[in-house]
KESE-806198 format. One record per atom (N, C-alpha, C, O, CB): residue number from 1; residue in one letter; atom name; x, y, z. Coordinates in Angstrom, 1 decimal, decimal comma. Glycine has a CB too. Example, Ala and Ser with C-alpha at 12.3 -4.5 7.8 and 13.67 -1.06 7.14 Angstrom:
// KESE-806198
seq;type;atom;u;v;w
1;A;N;13,2;-5,7;7,8;
1;A;CA;12,3;-4,5;7,8;
1;A;C;13,2;-3,3;7,8;
1;A;O;14,2;-3,3;8,5;
1;A;CB;11,3;-4,5;9,0;
2;S;N;12,8;-2,2;7,1;
2;S;CA;13,7;-1,1;7,1;
2;S;C;12,9;0,0;7,9;
2;S;O;13,4;1,1;8,0;
2;S;CB;14,1;-0,6;5,7;
END
This chain:
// KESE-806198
seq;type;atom;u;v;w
1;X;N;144,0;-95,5;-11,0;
1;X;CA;145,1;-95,8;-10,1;
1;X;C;146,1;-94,6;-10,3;
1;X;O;146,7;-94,2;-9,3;
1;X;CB;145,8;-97,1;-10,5;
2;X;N;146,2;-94,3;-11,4;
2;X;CA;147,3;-93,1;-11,7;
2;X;C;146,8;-91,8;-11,0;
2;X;O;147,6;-91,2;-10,3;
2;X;CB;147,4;-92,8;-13,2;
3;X;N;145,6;-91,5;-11,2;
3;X;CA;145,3;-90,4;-10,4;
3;X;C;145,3;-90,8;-9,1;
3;X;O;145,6;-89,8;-8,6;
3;X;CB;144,1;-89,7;-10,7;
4;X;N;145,1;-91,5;-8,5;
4;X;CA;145,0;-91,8;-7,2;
4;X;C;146,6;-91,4;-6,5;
4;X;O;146,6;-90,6;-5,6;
4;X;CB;144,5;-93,5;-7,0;
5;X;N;147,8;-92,0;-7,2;
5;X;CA;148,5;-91,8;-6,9;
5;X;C;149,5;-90,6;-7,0;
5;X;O;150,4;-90,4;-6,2;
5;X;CB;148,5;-92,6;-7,0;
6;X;N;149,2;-89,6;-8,3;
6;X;CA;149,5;-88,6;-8,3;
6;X;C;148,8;-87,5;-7,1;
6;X;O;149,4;-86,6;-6,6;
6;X;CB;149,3;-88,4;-9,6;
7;X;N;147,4;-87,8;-6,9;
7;X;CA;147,0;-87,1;-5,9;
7;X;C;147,2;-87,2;-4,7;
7;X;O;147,0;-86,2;-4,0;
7;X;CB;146,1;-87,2;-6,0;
8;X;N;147,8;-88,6;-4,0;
8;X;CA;148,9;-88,9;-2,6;
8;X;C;149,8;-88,2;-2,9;
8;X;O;150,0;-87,2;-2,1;
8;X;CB;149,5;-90,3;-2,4;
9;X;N;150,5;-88,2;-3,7;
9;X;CA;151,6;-87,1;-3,8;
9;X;C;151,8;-85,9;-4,0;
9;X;O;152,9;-85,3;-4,1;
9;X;CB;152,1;-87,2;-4,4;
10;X;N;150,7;-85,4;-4,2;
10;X;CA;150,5;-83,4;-4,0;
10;X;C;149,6;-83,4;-2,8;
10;X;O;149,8;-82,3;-2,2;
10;X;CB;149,4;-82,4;-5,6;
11;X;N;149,0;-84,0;-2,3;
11;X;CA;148,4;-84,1;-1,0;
11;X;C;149,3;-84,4;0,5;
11;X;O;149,1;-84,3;1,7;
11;X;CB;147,4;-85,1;-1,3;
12;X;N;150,4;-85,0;-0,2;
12;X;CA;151,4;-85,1;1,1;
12;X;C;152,2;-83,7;0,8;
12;X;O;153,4;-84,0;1,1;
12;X;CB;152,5;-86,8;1,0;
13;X;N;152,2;-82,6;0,6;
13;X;CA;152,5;-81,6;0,5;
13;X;C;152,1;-80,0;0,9;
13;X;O;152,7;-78,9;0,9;
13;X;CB;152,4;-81,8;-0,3;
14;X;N;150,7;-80,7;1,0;
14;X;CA;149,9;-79,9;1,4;
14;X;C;150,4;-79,1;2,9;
14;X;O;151,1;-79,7;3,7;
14;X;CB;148,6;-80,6;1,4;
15;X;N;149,9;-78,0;3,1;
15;X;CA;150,8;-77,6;4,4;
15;X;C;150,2;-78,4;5,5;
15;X;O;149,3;-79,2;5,2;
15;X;CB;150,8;-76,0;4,9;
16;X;N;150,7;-78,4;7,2;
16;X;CA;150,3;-78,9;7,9;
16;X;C;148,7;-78,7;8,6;
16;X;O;148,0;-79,6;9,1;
16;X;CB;151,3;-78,8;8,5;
17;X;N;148,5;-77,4;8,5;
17;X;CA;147,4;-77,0;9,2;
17;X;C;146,3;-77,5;8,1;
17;X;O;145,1;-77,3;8,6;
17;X;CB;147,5;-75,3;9,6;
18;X;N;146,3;-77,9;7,1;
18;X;CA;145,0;-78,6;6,3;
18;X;C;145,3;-80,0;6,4;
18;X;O;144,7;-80,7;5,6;
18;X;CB;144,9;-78,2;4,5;
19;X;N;146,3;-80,8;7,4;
19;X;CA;146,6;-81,9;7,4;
19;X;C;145,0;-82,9;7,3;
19;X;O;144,6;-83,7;6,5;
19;X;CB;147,5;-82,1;8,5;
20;X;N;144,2;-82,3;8,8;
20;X;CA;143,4;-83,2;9,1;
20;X;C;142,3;-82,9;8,5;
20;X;O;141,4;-83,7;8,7;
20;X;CB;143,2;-83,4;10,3;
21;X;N;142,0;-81,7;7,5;
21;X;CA;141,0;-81,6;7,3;
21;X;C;140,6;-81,8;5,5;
21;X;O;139,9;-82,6;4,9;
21;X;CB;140,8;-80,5;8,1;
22;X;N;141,2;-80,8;4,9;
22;X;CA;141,1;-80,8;3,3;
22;X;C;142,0;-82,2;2,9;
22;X;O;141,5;-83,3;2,4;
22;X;CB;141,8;-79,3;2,5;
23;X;N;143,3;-81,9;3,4;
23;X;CA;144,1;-83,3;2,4;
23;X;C;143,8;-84,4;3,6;
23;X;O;145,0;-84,1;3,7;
23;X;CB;146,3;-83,1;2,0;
24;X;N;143,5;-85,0;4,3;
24;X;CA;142,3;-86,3;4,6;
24;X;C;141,4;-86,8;3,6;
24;X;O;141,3;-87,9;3,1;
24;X;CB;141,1;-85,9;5,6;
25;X;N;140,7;-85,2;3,5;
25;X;CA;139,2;-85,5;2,9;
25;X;C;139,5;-85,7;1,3;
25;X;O;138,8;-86,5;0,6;
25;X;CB;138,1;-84,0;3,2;
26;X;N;140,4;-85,1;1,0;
26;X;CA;140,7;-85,8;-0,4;
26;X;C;141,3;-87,1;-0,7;
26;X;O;140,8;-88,0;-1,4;
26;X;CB;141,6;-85,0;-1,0;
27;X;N;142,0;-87,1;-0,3;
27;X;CA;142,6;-88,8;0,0;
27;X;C;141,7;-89,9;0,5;
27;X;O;142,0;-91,0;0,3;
27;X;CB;143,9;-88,7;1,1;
28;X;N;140,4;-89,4;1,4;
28;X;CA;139,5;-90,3;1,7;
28;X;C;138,5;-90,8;0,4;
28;X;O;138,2;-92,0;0,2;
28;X;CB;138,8;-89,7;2,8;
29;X;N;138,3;-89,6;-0,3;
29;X;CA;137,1;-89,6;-1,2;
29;X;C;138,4;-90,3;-2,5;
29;X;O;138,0;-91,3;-2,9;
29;X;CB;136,1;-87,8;-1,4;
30;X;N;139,6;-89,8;-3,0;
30;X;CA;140,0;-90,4;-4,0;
30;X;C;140,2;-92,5;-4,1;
30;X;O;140,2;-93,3;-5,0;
30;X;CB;141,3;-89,5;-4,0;
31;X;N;140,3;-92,7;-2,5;
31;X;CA;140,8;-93,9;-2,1;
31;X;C;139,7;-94,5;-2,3;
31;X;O;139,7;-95,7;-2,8;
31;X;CB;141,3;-94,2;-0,8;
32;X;N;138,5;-93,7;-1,9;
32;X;CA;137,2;-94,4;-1,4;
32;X;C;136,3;-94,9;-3,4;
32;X;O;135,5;-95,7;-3,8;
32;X;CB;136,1;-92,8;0,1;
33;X;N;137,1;-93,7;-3,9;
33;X;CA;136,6;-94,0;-5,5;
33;X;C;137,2;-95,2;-6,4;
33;X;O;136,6;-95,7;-7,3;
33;X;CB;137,0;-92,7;-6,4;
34;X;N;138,5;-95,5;-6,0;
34;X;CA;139,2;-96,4;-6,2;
34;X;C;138,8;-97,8;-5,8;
34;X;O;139,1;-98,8;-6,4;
34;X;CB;140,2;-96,1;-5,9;
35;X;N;138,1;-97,6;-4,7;
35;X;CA;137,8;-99,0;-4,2;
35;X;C;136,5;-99,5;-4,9;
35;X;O;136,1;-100,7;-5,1;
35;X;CB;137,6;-99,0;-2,5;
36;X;N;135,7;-98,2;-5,1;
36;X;CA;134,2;-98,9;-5,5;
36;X;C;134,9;-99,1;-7,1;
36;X;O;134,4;-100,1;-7,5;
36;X;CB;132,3;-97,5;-5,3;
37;X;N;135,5;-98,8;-7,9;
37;X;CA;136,2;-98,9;-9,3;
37;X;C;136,7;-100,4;-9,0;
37;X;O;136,6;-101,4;-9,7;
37;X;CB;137,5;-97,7;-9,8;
38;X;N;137,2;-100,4;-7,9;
38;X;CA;137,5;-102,3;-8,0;
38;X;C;136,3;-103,4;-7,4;
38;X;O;136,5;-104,6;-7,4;
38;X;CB;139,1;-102,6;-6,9;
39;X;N;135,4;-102,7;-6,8;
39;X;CA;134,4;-103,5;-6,3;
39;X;C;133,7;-104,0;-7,5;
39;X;O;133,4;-105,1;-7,8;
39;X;CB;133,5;-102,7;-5,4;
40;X;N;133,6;-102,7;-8,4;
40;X;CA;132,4;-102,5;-9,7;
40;X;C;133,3;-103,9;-10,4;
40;X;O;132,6;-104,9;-10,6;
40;X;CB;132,4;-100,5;-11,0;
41;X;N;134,5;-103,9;-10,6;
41;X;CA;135,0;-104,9;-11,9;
41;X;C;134,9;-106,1;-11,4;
41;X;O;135,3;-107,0;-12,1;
41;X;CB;136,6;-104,8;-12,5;
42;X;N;134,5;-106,5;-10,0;
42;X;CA;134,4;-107,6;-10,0;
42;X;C;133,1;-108,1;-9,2;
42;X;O;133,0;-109,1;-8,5;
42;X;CB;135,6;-108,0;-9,7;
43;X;N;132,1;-107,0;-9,4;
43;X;CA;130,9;-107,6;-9,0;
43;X;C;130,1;-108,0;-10,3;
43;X;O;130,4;-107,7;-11,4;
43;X;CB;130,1;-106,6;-8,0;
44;X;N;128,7;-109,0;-9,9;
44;X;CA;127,9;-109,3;-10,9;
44;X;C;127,0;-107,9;-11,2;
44;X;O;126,5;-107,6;-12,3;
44;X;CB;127,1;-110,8;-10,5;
45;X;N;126,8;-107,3;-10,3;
45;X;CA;125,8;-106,0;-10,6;
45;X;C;127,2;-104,8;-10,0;
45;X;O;127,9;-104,8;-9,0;
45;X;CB;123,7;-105,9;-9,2;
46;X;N;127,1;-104,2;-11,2;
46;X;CA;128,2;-103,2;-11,1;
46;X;C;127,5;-102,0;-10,6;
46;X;O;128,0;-101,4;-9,6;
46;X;CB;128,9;-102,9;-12,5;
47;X;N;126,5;-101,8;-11,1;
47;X;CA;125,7;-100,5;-11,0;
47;X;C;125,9;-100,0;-9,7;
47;X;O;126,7;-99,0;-9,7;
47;X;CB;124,3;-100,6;-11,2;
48;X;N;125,3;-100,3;-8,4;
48;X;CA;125,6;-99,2;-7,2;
48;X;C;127,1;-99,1;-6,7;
48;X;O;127,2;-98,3;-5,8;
48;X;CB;124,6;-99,5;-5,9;
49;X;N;128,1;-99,8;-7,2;
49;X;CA;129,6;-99,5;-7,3;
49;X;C;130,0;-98,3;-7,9;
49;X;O;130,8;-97,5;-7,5;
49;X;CB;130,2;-100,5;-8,0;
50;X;N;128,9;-98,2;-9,4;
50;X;CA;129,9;-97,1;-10,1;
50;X;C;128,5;-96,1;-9,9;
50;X;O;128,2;-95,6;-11,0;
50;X;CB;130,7;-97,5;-12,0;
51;X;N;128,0;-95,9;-9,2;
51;X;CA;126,7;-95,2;-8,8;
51;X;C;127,6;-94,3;-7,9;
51;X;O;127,9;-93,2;-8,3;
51;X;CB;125,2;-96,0;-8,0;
52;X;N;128,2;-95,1;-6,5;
52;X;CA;128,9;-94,2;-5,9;
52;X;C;130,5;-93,9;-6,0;
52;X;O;131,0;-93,2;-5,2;
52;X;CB;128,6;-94,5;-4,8;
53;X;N;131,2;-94,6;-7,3;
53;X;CA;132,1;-94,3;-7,8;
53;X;C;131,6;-93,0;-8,6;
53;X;O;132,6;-92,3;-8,6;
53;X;CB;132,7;-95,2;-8,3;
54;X;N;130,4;-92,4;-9,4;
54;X;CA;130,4;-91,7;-10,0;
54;X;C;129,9;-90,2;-8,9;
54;X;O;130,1;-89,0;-9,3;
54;X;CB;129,8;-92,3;-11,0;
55;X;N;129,6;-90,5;-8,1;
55;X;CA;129,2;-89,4;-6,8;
55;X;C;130,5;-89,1;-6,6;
55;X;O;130,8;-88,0;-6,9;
55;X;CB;128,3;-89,9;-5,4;
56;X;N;131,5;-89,9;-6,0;
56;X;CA;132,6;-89,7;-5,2;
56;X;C;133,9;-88,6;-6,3;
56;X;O;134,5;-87,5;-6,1;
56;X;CB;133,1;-91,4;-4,7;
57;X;N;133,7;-89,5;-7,2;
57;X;CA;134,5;-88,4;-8,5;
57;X;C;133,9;-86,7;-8,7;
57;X;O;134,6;-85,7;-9,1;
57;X;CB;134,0;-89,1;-10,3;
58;X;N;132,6;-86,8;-8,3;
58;X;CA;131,7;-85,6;-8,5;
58;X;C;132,5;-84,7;-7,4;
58;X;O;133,1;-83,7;-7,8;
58;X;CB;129,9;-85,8;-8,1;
59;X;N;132,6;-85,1;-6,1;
59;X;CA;133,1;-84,8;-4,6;
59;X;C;134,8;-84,5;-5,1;
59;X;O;135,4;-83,5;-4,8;
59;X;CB;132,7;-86,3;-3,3;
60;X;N;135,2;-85,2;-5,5;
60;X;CA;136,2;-85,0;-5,7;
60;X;C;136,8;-83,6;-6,4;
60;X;O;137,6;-82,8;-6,0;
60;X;CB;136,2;-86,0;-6,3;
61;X;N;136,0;-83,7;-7,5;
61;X;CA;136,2;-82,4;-8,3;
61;X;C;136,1;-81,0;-7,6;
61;X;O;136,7;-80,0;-8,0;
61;X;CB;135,4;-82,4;-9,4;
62;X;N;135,1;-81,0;-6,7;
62;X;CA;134,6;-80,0;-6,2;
62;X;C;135,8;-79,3;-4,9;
62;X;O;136,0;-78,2;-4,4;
62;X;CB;133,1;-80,5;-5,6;
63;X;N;136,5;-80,5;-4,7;
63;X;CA;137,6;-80,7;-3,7;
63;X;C;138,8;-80,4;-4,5;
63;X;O;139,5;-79,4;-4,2;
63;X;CB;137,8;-82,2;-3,0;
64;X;N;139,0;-80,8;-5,1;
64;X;CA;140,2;-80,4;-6,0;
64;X;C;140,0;-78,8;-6,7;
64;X;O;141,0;-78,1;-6,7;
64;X;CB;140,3;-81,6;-7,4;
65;X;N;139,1;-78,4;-7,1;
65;X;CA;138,3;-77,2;-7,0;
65;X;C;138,8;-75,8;-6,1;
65;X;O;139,2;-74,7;-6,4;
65;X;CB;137,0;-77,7;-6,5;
66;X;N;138,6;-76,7;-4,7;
66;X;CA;138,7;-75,9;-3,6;
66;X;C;140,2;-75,8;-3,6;
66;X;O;140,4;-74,6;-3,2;
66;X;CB;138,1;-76,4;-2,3;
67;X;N;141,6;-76,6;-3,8;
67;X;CA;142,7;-76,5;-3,1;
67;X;C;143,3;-75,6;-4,4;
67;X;O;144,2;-74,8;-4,2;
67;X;CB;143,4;-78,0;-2,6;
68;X;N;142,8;-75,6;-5,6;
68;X;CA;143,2;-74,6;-6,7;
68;X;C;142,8;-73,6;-5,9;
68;X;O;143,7;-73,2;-5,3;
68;X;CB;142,6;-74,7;-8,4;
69;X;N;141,9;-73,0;-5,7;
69;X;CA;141,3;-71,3;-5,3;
69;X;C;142,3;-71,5;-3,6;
69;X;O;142,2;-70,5;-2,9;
69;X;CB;138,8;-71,0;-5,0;
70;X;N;142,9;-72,2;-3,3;
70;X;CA;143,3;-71,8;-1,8;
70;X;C;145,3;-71,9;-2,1;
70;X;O;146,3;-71,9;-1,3;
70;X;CB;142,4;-73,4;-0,4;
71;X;N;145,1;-72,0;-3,6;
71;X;CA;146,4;-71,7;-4,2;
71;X;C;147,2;-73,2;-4,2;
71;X;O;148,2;-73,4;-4,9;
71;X;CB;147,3;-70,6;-3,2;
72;X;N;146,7;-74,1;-3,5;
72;X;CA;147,7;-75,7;-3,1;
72;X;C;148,0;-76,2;-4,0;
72;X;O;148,9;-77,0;-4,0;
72;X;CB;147,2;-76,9;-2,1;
73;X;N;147,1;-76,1;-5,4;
73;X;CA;147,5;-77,0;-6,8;
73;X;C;147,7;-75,1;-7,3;
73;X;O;147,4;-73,9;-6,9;
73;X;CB;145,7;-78,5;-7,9;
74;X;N;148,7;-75,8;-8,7;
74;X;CA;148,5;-74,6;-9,6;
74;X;C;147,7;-74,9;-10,6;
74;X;O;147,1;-75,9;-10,6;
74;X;CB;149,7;-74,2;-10,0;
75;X;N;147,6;-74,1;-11,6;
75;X;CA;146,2;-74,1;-12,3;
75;X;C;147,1;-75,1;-13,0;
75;X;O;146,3;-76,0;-12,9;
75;X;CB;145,4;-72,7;-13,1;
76;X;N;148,1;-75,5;-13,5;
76;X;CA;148,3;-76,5;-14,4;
76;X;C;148,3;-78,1;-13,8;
76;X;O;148,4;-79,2;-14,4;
76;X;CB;149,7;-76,1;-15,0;
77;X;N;148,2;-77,9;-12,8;
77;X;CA;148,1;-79,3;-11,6;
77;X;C;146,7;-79,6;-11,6;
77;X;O;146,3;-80,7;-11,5;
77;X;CB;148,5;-79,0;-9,9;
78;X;N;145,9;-78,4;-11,6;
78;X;CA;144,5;-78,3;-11,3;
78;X;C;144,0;-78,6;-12,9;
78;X;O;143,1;-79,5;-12,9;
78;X;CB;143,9;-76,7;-10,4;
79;X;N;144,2;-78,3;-13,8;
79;X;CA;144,0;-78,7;-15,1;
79;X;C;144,4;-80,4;-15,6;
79;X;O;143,9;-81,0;-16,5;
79;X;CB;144,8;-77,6;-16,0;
80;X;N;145,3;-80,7;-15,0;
80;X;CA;145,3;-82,2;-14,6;
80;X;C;144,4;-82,8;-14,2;
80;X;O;143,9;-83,7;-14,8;
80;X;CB;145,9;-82,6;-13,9;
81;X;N;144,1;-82,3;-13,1;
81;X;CA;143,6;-83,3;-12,2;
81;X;C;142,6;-83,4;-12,9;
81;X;O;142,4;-84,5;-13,4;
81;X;CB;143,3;-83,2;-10,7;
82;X;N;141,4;-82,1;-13,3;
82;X;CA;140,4;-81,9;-13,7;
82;X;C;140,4;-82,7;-14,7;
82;X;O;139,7;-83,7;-14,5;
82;X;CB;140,2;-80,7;-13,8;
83;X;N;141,0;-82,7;-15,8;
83;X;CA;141,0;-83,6;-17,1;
83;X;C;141,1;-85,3;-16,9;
83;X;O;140,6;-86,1;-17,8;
83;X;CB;142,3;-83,2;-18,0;
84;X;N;141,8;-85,7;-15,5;
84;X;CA;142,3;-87,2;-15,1;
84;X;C;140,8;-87,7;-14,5;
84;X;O;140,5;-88,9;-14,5;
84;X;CB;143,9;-87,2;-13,8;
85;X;N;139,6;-86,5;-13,8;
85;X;CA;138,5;-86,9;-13,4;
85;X;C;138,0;-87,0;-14,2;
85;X;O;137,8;-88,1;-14,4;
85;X;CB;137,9;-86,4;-12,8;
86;X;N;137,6;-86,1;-14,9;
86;X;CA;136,6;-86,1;-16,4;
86;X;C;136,6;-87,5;-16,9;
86;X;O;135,7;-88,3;-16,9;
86;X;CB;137,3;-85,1;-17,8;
87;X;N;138,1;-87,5;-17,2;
87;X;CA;137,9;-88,7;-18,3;
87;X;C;137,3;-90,1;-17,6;
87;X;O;136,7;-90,9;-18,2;
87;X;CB;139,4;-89,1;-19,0;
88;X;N;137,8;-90,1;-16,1;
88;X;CA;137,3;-91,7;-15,4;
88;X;C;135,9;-91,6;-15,0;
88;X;O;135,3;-92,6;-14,7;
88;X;CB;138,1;-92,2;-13,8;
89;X;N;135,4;-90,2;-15,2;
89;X;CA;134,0;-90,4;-14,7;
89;X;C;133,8;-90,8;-16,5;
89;X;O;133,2;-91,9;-16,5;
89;X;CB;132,9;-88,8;-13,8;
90;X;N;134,0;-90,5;-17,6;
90;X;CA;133,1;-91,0;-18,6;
90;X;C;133,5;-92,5;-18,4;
90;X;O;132,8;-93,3;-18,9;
90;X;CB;133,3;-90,3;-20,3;
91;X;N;134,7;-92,9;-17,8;
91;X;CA;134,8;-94,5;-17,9;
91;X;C;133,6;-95,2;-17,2;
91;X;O;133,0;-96,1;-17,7;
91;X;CB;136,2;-95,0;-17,1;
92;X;N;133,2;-94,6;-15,9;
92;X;CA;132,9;-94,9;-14,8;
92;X;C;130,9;-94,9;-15,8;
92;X;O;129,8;-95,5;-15,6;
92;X;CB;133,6;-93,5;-13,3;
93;X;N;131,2;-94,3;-16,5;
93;X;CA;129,5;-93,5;-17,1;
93;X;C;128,5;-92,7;-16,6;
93;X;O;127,5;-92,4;-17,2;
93;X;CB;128,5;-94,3;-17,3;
END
């Protein structure tokens, strides 16, 4: 939840001309990780919840990745984030 929401908030920042395309796509895939993290806690078979919660974190990183090299995070934002994924994918397993 915390990253979710730190990441709405550097993503609503982002300039306009990446509106529809990078910061969408991050905000789609962070939301979309959050939801299978609440699907997983309350299903009886967690597994293909955190199957594609653990893909989407993958996507994620690679995206967050991209907005450090295009300058939009700074490396100390991007060393966040990076560390706030890490750790939910070992949650996630």
């Amino acid at each position: 939840m915390d990253l979710t929401k730190w990441l709405l908030e550097r993503t609503a920042r982002f300039p306009k001309r990446l509106r529809h395309s990078l910061t969408v796509r991050v905000e789609t895939v962070t939301l979309a990780v959050l939801e299978d993290i609440t699907t997983a806690s309350w299903s009886a078979d967690a597994r293909p919840a955190l199957r594609n919660a653990s893909d989407g974190l993958n996507r994620l990183q690679v995206l967050i990745r991209l907005c450090h090299e295009l300058q939009l995070l700074s490396h100390d934002q991007y060393e966040h984030a990076s560390t706030a994924i890490a750790a939910a994918g070992r949650q996630v397993g």
